[in-house]
C-alpha positions as CSV (number, residue, x, y, z in Angstrom):
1,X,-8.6,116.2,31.7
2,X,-5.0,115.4,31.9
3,X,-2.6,116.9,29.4
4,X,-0.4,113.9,28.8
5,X,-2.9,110.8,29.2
6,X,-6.5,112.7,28.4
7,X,-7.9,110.9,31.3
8,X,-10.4,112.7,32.9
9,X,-9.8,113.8,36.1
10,X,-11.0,116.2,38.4
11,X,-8.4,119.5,38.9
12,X,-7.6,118.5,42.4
13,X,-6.3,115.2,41.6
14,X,-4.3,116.0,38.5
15,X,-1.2,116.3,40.6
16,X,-1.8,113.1,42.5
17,X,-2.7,111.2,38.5
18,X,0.9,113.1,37.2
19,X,2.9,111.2,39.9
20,X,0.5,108.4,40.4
21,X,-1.4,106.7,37.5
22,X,-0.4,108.4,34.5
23,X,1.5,107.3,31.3
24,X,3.4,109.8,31.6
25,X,4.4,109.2,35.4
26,X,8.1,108.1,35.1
27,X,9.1,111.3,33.6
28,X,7.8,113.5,36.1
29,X,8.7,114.8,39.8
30,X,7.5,116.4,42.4
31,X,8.8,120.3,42.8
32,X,10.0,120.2,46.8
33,X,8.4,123.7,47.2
34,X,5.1,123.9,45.3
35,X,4.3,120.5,45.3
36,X,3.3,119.9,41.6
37,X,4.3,117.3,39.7
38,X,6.6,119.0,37.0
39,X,8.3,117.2,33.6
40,X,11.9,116.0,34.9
41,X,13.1,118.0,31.8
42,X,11.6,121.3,32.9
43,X,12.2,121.2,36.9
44,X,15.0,123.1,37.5
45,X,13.7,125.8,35.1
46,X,10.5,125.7,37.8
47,X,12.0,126.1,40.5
48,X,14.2,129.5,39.8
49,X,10.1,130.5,38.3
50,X,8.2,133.4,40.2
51,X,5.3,130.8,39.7
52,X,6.6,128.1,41.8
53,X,5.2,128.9,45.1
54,X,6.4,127.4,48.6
55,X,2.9,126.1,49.6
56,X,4.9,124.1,52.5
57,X,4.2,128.0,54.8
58,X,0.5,127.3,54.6
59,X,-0.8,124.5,56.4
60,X,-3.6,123.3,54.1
61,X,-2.6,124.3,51.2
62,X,-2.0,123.4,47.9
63,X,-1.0,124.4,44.1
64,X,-3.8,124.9,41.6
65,X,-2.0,123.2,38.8
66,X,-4.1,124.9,36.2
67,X,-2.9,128.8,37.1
68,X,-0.5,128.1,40.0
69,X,-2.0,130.0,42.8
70,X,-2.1,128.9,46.1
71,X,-5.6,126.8,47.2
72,X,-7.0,126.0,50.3
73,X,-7.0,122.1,50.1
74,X,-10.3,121.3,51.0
75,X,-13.4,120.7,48.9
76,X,-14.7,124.1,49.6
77,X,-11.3,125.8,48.7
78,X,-11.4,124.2,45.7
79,X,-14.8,125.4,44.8
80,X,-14.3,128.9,45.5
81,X,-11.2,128.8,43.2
82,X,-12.2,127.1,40.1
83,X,-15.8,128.6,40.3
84,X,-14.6,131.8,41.2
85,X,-12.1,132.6,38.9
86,X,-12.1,133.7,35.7
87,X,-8.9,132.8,34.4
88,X,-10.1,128.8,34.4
89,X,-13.0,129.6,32.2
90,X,-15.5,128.2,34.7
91,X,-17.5,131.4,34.6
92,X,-19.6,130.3,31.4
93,X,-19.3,126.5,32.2
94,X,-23.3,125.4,31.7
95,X,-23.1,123.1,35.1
96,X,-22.2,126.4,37.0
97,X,-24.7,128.7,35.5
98,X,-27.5,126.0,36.3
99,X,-26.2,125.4,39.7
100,X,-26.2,129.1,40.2
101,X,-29.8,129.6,39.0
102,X,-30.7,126.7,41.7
103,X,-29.1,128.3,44.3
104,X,-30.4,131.8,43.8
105,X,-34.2,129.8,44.3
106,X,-33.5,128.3,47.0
């Protein structure tokens, strides 16, 4: 779900709805280093921020811009991160439990 527009998009295509098709678009940028799409306002403040990570050393890669961390930037990477990870709440998400179940049948 997108902050600014609550459109719902999938997490790996926020950044590409921030700079893209949202609203909200014109008043956001690109970070050069992390690649997420940052409030004009706010991107300097980003940049100097331990959490703005310089994804351009890993081929592949991109910024999870729910908690920041670094993501493979393939379907699979994608999975593992949001369905592994606590901190996105995915861990008690219905869909994930039931496709866990499945999985443990099969």
């Amino acid at each position: 779900m997108c902050n600014y527009c609550d459109n719902k998009i999938l997490v790996w295509e926020l950044n590409g709805h921030w700079l893209g098709k949202c609203t909200k678009r014109p008043s956001m940028a690109p970070c050069s280093r992390c690649g997420l799409a940052i409030p004009l306002k706010q991107l300097k403040d980003h940049m100097s921020n331990a959490d703005c990570l310089d994804v351009s050393l890993d081929e592949g890669a991109a910024t999870c811009p729910l908690c920041r961390q670094c993501v493979q930037n393939t379907d699979d990477g994608w999975i593992a991160h949001l369905l592994g990870d606590i901190q996105h709440g995915y861990r008690k998400s219905k869909r994930r439990i039931k496709a866990q179940k499945w999985s443990d049948t099969a």
